[in-house]
C-alpha positions in Angstrom: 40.4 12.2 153.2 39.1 12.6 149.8 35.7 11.0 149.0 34.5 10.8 145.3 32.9 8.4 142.8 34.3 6.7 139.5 33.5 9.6 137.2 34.7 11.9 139.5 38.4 11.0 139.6 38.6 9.6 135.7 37.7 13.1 135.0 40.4 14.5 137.3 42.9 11.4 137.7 46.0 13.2 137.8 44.9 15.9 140.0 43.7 13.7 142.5 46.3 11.6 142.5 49.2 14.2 143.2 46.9 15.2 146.2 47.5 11.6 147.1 51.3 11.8 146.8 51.9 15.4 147.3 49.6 15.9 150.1 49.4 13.0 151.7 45.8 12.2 151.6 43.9 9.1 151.4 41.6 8.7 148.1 38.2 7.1 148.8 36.5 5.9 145.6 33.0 5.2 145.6 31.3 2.4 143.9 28.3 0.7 143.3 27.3 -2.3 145.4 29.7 -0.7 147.8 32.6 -2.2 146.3 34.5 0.9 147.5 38.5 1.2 146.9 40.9 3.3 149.0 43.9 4.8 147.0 47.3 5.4 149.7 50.6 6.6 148.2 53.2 3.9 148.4 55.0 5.9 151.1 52.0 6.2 153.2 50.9 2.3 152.8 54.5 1.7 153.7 54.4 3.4 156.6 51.5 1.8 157.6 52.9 -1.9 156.7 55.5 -0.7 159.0 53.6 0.3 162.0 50.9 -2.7 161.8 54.1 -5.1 162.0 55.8 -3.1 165.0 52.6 -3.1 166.7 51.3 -6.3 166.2 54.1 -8.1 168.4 53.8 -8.0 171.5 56.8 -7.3 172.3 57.4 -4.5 170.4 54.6 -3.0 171.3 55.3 -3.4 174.9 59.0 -2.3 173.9 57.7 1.0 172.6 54.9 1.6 175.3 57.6 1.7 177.8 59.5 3.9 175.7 57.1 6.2 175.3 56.4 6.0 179.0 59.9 6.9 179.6 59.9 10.3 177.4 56.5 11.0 178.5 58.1 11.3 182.3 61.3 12.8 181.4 63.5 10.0 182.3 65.8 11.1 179.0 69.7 11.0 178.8 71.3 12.7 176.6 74.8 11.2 175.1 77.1 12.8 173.2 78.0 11.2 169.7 81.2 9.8 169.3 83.0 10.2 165.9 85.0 7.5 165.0 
Protein backbone atom coordinates (compact mmCIF):
# COMPACT_ATOMS: atom_id res chain seq x y z
CA UNK A 1 0.00 0.00 0.00
CA UNK A 2 0.91 3.34 -0.99
CA UNK A 3 0.24 6.17 1.58
CA UNK A 4 0.53 9.90 0.42
CA UNK A 5 -1.24 13.22 0.71
CA UNK A 6 -3.06 15.49 -1.99
CA UNK A 7 0.06 17.29 -3.24
CA UNK A 8 1.84 14.31 -3.26
CA UNK A 9 0.00 12.34 -5.98
CA UNK A 10 -1.16 15.69 -8.18
CA UNK A 11 2.47 16.14 -8.45
CA UNK A 12 3.02 12.50 -9.57
CA UNK A 13 -0.60 11.40 -10.75
CA UNK A 14 0.24 9.24 -13.50
CA UNK A 15 3.08 7.58 -11.88
CA UNK A 16 1.15 6.59 -9.12
CA UNK A 17 -1.55 5.52 -10.77
CA UNK A 18 0.23 2.91 -13.11
CA UNK A 19 1.64 1.60 -9.76
CA UNK A 20 -2.09 1.18 -9.06
CA UNK A 21 -2.88 -0.72 -12.32
CA UNK A 22 0.47 -2.13 -13.13
CA UNK A 23 1.41 -3.21 -9.82
CA UNK A 24 -1.44 -3.87 -8.19
CA UNK A 25 -1.24 -1.76 -5.24
CA UNK A 26 -3.77 0.09 -3.28
CA UNK A 27 -3.37 4.11 -3.31
CA UNK A 28 -4.07 5.71 0.15
CA UNK A 29 -4.66 9.46 -0.15
CA UNK A 30 -4.49 11.48 2.80
CA UNK A 31 -6.69 14.33 3.68
CA UNK A 32 -7.54 16.76 6.04
CA UNK A 33 -10.24 16.11 8.61
CA UNK A 34 -9.45 12.58 7.72
CA UNK A 35 -11.52 12.50 4.82
CA UNK A 36 -9.14 9.88 3.46
CA UNK A 37 -9.79 8.16 -0.08
CA UNK A 38 -8.51 4.76 -1.19
CA UNK A 39 -7.70 4.42 -4.99
CA UNK A 40 -8.14 0.30 -6.29
CA UNK A 41 -7.73 -0.51 -10.02
CA UNK A 42 -10.97 -1.58 -11.48
CA UNK A 43 -9.71 -5.16 -11.69
CA UNK A 44 -8.73 -5.25 -8.17
CA UNK A 45 -12.18 -3.65 -6.82
CA UNK A 46 -13.76 -6.26 -9.06
CA UNK A 47 -12.18 -8.85 -7.61
CA UNK A 48 -13.06 -7.78 -4.46
CA UNK A 49 -16.90 -7.18 -5.38
CA UNK A 50 -16.52 -10.70 -6.37
CA UNK A 51 -15.22 -12.21 -3.30
CA UNK A 52 -17.47 -10.12 -0.71
CA UNK A 53 -20.58 -11.56 -2.68
CA UNK A 54 -19.18 -15.31 -2.67
CA UNK A 55 -18.51 -14.93 0.81
CA UNK A 56 -21.20 -13.27 2.16
CA UNK A 57 -23.80 -16.28 1.48
CA UNK A 58 -23.72 -18.63 3.54
CA UNK A 59 -23.91 -21.06 1.44
CA UNK A 60 -21.20 -20.38 -0.64
CA UNK A 61 -19.13 -19.82 1.86
CA UNK A 62 -19.88 -23.01 3.44
CA UNK A 63 -19.65 -24.45 -0.31
CA UNK A 64 -16.09 -23.31 -0.63
CA UNK A 65 -14.92 -24.10 3.11
CA UNK A 66 -15.63 -27.65 2.32
CA UNK A 67 -13.96 -27.35 -0.81
CA UNK A 68 -11.07 -26.08 0.47
CA UNK A 69 -11.23 -28.71 3.21
CA UNK A 70 -11.31 -31.33 0.53
CA UNK A 71 -7.88 -30.15 -1.26
CA UNK A 72 -6.39 -29.29 1.89
CA UNK A 73 -6.72 -33.31 2.78
CA UNK A 74 -6.05 -34.64 -0.55
CA UNK A 75 -9.35 -36.03 -1.32
CA UNK A 76 -8.78 -34.82 -5.25
CA UNK A 77 -9.81 -36.74 -8.44
CA UNK A 78 -8.48 -36.16 -11.31
CA UNK A 79 -10.75 -36.55 -14.71
CA UNK A 80 -9.67 -36.55 -17.97
CA UNK A 81 -11.27 -33.87 -20.31
CA UNK A 82 -13.47 -35.08 -22.91
CA UNK A 83 -13.35 -33.34 -26.33
CA UNK A 84 -16.47 -33.23 -27.97
Amino acid sequence: MIALNYSQLRDNMKTYLDKVTEDFETLFITRKENKNVVVLSEKTYNNMLENMYLMGEKANYDWLMESKNQYESGKLERHELIDE
